[in-house]
KOLZAMAR-305876 format. One record per atom (N, C-alpha, C): chain; x negated, y, z; residue in one letter; atom name. Coordinates in steps of 0.02 Angstrom, whole numbers, plus 50000, padded with zeros to 5 digits. Example, Ala and Ser with C-alpha at 12.3 -4.5 7.8 and 13.67 -1.06 7.14 Angstrom:
A_49340_49716_50390_A_N
A_49385_49775_50390_A_CA
A_49340_49835_50390_A_C
A_49358_49888_50354_S_N
A_49316_49947_50357_S_CA
A_49355_50002_50394_S_C
END
This chain:
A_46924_54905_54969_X_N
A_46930_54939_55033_X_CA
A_46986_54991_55031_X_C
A_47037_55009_55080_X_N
A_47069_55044_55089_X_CA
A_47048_55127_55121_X_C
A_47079_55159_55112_X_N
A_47045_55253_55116_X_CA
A_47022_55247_55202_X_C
A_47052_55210_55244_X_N
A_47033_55223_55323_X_CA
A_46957_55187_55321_X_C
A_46951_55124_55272_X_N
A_46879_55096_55263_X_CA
A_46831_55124_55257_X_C
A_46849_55156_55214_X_N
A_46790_55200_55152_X_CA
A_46776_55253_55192_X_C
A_46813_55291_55236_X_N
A_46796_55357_55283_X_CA
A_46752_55326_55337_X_C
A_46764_55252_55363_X_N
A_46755_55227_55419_X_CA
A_46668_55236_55388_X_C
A_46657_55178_55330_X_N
A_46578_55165_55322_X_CA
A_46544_55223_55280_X_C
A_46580_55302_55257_X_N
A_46554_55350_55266_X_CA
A_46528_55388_55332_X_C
A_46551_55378_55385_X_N
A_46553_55407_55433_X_CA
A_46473_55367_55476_X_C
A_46495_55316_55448_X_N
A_46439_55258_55498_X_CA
A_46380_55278_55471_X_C
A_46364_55303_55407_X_N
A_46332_55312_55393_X_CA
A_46278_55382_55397_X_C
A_46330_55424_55435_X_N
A_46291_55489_55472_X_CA
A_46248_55483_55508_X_C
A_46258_55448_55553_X_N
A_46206_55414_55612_X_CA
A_46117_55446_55561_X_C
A_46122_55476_55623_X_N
A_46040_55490_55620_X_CA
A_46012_55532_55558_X_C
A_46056_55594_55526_X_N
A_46055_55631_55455_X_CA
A_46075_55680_55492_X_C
A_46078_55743_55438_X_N
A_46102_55791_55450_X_CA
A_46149_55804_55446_X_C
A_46187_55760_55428_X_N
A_46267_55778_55435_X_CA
A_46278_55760_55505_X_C
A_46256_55704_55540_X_N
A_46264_55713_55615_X_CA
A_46249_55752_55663_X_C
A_46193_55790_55633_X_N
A_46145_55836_55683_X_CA
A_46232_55913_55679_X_C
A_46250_55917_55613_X_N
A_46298_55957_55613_X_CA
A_46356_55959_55624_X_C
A_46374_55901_55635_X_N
A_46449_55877_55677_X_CA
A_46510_55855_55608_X_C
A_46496_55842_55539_X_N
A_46518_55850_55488_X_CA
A_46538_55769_55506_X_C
A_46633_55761_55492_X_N
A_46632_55701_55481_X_CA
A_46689_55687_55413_X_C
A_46686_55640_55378_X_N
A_46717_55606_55342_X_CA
A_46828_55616_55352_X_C
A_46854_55656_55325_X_N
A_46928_55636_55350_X_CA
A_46963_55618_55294_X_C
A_46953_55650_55241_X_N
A_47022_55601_55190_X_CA
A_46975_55587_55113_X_C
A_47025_55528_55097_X_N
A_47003_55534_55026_X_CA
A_47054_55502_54981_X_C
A_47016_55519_54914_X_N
A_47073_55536_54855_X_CA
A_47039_55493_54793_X_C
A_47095_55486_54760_X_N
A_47072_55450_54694_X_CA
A_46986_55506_54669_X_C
A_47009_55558_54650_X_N
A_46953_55621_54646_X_CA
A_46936_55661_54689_X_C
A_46954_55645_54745_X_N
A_46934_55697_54799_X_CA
A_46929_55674_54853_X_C
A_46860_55697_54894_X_N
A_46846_55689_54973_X_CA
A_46834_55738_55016_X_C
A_46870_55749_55074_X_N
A_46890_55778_55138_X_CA
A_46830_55791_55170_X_C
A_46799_55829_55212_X_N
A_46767_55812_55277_X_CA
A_46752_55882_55312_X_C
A_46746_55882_55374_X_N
A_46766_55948_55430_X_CA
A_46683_55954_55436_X_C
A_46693_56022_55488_X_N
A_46623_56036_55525_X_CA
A_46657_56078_55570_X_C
A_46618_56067_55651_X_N
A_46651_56116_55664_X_CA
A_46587_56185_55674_X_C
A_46627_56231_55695_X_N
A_46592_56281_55702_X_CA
A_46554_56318_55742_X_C
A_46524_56327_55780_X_N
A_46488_56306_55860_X_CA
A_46426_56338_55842_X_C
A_46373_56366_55907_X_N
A_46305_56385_55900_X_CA
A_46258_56347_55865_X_C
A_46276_56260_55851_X_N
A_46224_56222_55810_X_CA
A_46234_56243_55741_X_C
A_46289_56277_55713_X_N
A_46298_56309_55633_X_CA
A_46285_56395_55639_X_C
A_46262_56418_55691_X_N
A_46263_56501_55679_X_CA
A_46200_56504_55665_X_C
A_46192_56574_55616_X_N
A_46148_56604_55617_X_CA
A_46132_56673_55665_X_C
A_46073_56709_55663_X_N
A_46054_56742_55724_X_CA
A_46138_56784_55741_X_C
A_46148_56829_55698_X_N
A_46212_56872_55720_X_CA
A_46261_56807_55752_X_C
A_46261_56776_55751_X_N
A_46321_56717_55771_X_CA
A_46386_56728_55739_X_C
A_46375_56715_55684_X_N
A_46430_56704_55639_X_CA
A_46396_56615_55592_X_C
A_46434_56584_55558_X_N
A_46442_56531_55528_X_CA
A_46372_56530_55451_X_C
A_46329_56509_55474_X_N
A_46237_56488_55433_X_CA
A_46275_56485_55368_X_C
A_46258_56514_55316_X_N
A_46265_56502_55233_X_CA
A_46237_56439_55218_X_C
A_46179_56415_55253_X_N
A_46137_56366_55225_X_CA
A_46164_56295_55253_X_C
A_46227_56295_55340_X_N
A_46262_56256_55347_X_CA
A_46321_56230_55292_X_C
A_46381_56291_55274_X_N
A_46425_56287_55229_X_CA
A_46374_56250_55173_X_C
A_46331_56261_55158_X_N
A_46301_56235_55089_X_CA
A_46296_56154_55104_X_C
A_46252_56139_55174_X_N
A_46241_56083_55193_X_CA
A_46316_56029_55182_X_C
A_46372_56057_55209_X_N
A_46425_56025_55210_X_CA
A_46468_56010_55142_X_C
A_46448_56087_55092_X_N
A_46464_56069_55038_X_CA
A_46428_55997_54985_X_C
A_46348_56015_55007_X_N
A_46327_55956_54991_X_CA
A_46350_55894_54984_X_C
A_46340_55873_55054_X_N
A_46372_55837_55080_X_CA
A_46446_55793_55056_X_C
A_46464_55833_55062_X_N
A_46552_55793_55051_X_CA
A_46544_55801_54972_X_C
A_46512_55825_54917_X_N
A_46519_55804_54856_X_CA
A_46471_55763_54836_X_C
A_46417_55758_54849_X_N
A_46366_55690_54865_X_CA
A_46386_55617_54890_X_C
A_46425_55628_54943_X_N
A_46475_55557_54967_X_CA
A_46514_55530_54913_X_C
A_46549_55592_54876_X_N
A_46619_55583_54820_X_CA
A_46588_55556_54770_X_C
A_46529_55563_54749_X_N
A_46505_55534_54698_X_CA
A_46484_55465_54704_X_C
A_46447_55463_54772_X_N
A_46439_55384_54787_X_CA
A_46491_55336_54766_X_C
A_46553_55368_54794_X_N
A_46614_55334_54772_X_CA
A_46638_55290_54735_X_C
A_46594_55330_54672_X_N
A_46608_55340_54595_X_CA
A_46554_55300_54568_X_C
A_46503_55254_54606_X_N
A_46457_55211_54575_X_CA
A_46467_55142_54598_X_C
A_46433_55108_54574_X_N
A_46390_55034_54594_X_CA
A_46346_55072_54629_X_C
A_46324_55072_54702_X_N
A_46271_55097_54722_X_CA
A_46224_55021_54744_X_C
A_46248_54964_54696_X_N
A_46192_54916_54711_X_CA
A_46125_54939_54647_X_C
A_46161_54965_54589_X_N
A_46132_54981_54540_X_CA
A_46105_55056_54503_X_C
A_46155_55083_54547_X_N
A_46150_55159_54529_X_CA
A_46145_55227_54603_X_C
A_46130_55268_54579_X_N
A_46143_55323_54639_X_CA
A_46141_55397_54635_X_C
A_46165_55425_54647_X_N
A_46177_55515_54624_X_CA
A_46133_55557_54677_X_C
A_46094_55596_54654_X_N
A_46067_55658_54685_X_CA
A_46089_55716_54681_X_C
A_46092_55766_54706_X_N
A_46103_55837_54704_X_CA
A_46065_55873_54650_X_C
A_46066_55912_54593_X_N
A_46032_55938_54540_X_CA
A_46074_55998_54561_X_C
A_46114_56018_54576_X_N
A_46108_56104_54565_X_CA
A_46173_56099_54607_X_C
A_46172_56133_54651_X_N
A_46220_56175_54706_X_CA
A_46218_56271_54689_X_C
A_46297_56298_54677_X_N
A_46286_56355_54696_X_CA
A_46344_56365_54715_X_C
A_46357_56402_54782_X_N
A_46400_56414_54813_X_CA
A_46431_56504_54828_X_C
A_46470_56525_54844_X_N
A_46490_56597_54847_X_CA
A_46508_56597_54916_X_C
A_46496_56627_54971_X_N
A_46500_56643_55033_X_CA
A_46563_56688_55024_X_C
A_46617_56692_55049_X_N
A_46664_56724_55041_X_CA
A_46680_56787_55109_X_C
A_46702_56736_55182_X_N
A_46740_56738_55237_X_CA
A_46682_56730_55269_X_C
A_46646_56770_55337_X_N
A_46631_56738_55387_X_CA
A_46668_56729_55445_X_C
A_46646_56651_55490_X_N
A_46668_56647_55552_X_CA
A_46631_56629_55606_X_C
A_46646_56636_55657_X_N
A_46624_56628_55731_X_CA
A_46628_56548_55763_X_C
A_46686_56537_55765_X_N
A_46706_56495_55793_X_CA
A_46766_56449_55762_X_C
A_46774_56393_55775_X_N
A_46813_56332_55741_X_CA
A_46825_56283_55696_X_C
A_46846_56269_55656_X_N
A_46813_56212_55602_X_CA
A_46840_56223_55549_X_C
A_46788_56211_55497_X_N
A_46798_56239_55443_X_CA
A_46804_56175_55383_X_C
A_46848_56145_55356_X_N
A_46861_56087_55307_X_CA
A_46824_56116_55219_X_C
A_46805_56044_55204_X_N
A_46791_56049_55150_X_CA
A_46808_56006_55080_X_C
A_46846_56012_55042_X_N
A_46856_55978_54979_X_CA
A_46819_55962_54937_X_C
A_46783_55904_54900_X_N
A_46766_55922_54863_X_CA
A_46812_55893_54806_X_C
A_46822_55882_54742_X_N
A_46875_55874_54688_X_CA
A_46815_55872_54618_X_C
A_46837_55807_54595_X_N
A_46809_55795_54531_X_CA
A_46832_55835_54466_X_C
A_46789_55872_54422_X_N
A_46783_55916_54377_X_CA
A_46775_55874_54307_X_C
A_46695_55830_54324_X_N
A_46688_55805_54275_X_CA
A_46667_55731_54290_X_C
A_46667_55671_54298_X_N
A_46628_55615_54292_X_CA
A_46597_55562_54216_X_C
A_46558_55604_54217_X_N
A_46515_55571_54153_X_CA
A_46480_55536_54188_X_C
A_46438_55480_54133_X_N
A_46397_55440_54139_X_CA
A_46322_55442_54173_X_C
A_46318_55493_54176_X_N
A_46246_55530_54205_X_CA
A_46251_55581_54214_X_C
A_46312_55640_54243_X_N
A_46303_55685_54275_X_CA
A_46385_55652_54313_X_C
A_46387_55705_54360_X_N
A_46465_55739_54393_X_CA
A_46474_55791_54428_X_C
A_46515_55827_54424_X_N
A_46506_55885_54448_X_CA
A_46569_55867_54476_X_C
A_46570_55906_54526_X_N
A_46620_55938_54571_X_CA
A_46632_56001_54596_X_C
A_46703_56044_54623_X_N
A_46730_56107_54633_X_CA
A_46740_56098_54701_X_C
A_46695_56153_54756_X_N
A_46689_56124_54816_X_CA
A_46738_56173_54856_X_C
A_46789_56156_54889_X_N
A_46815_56214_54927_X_CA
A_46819_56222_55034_X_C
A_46778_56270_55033_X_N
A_46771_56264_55125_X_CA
A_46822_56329_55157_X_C
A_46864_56293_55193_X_N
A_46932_56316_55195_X_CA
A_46910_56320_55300_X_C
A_46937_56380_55318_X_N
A_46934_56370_55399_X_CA
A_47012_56351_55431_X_C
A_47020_56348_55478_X_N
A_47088_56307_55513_X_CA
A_47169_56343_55501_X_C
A_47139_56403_55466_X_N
A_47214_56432_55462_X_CA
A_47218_56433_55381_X_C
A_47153_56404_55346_X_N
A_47181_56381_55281_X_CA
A_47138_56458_55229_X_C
A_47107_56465_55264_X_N
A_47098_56550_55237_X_CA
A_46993_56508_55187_X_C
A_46997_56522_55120_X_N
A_46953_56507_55090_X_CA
A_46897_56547_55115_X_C
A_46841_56523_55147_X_N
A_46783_56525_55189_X_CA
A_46731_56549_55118_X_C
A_46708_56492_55075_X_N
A_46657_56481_55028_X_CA
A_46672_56422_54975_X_C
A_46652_56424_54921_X_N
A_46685_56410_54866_X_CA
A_46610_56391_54815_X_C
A_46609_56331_54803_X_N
A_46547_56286_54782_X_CA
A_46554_56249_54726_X_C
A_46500_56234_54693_X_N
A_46497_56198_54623_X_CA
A_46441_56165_54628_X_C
A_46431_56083_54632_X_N
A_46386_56029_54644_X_CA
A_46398_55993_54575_X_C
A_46311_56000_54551_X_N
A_46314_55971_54496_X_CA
A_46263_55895_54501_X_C
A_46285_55827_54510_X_N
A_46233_55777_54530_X_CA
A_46224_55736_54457_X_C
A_46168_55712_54480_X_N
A_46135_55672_54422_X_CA
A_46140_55602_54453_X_C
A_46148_55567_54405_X_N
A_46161_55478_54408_X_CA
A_46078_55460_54397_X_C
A_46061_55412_54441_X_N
A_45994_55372_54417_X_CA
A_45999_55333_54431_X_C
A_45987_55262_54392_X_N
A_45992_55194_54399_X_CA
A_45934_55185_54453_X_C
A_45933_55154_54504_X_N
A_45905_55130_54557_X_CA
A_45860_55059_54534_X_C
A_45789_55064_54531_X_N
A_45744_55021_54525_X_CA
A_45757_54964_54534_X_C
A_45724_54919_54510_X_N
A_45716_54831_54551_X_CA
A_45778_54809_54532_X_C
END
């Protein structure tokens, strides 16, 4: 599959998750690295109306959870989330905020990734470290 593929049947695959409920979609990808936006709107604020910690987290999730899929046979294998910790840096109000994530390590049963959530003028938002575990998938 070519990179417009791979975004295409990431994307298809939001349908009905929380990455759809949050507007998070799929935009670039890389030999080690995958892209994807959110924008920023009352469905990501928390009460003050500034940009939910627990959204940025969601998105960080997210786009390094996909990157790993990447990185398997998911007829045979599949990665979970084992440890997220993220640093809240920047808050914002309004507009969309991109996220990187970039391969650190890919071993055999772990991968980690260096997550970076960047807002539209490029200014580092929150700054994440996703550590997933490989498990061979039953049957």
């Amino acid at each position: 599959m070519n990179g417009q593929q791979i975004l295409d049947v990431l994307n298809a695959h939001n349908d009905n998750t929380l990455m759809e409920v949050l507007g998070i979609e799929y935009t670039e990808v890389g030999e080690d690295s995958l892209t994807a936006t959110m924008p920023v709107d009352a469905r990501v604020h928390q009460p003050m109306g500034i940009l939910h910690g627990g959204a940025t987290a969601a998105l960080a999730e997210s786009v390094g959870s996909a990157a790993s899929a990447l990185k398997l046979d998911l007829k045979t294998q599949t990665a979970v989330g084992l440890e997220l910790a993220i640093n809240h840096l920047r808050s914002m109000r309004q507009g969309q905020v991109t996220a990187t994530a970039r391969a650190v390590h890919i071993g055999r049963r772990t991968h980690l990734w260096q997550i970076e959530i960047r807002d539209q003028d490029e200014r580092l938002i929150a700054q994440a470290k996703l550590t997933m575990i490989v498990l061979d998938r039953e049957g």
